[in-house]
C-alpha positions in Angstrom: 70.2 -145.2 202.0 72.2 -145.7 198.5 70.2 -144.1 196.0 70.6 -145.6 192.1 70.7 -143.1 189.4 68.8 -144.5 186.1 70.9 -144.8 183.1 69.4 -145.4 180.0 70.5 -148.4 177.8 72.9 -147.6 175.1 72.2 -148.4 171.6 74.2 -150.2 169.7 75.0 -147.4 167.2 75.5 -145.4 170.2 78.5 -147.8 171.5 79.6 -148.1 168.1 80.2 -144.5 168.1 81.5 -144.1 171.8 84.2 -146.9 171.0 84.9 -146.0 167.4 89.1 -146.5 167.0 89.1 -148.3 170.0 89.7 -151.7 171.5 86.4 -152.5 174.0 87.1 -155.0 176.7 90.5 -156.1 175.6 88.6 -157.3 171.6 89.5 -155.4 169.0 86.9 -153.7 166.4 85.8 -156.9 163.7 88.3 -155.9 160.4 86.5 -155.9 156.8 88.2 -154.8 153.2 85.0 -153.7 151.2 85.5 -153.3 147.5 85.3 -149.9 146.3 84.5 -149.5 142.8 83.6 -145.6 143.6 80.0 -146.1 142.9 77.1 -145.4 145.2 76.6 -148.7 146.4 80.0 -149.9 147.8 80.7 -146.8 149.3 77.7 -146.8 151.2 78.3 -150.4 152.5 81.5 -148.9 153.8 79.8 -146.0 155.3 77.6 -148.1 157.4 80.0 -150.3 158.2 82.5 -147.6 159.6 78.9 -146.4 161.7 78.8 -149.5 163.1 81.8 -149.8 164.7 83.6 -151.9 162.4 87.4 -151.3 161.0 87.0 -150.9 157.5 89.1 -150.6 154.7 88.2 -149.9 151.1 90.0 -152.1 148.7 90.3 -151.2 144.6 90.9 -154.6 142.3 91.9 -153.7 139.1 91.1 -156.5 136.4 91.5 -157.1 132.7 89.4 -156.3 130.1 89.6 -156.7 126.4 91.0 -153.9 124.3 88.6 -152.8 122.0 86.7 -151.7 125.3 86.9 -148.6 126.7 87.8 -148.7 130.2 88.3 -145.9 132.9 89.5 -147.7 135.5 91.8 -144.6 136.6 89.1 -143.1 137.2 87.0 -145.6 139.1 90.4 -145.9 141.3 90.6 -142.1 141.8 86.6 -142.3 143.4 87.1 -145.0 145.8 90.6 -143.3 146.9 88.1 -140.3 147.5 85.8 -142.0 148.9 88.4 -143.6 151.7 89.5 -139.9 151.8 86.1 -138.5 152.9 85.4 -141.9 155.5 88.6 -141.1 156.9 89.3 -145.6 155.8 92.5 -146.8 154.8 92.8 -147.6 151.0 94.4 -150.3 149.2 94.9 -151.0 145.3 95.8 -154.1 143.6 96.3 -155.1 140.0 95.0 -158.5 139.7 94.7 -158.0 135.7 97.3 -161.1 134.6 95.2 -163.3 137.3 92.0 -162.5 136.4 92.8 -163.1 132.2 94.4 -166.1 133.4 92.0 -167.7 136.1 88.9 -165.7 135.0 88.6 -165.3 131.5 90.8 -168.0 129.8 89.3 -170.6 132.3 85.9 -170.0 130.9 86.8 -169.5 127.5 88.0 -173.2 127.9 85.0 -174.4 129.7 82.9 -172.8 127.5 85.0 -174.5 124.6 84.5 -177.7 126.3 81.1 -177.4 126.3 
């Protein structure tokens, strides 16, 4: 007589974590950029994310800002790179400051012009 041995169901934080940097039945892991300012909030998103089972990567936009405010960008930048760091993510950085004055701010400068 075949006897069955009882196997308890696997979560799905448990598969997660059993597949984690792995393909699973031929699919590869979902892929999602979350943008890391370095703050509490977005690098928690990425934390749970990475839990479960998803291949994340933190992504750092710098944009502009007006001079006669202080910004610390550098700074912000350096956390989410730490951040990625400690997550074991990738990291990317881009400088979208020309793009944002241009198709940000100027746009509703104008709009706001126009009333």
């Amino acid at each position: 007589m075949l006897m069955s041995k009882k196997v308890k169901p696997a979560s799905a934080s448990s598969f997660a974590k059993a597949t984690e940097g792995q393909e699973s039945f031929g699919v590869a892991r979902k892929k999602v950029f979350v943008g890391l300012s370095g703050g509490v909030d977005s690098s928690v998103s990425a934390a749970l994310l990475k839990k479960q089972g998803f291949d994340v990567t933190g992504v750092f936009v710098k944009v502009w800002h007006p001079d006669f405010l202080p910004c610390n960008w550098k700074e912000e930048r350096r956390d989410a790179m730490r951040v990625c760091a400690k997550l074991d993510i990738p990291f990317l950085s881009f400088d979208f400051e020309k793009e944002y004055k241009k198709e940000v701010v100027d746009y509703m400068i104008y709009e706001y012009k126009a009333g």
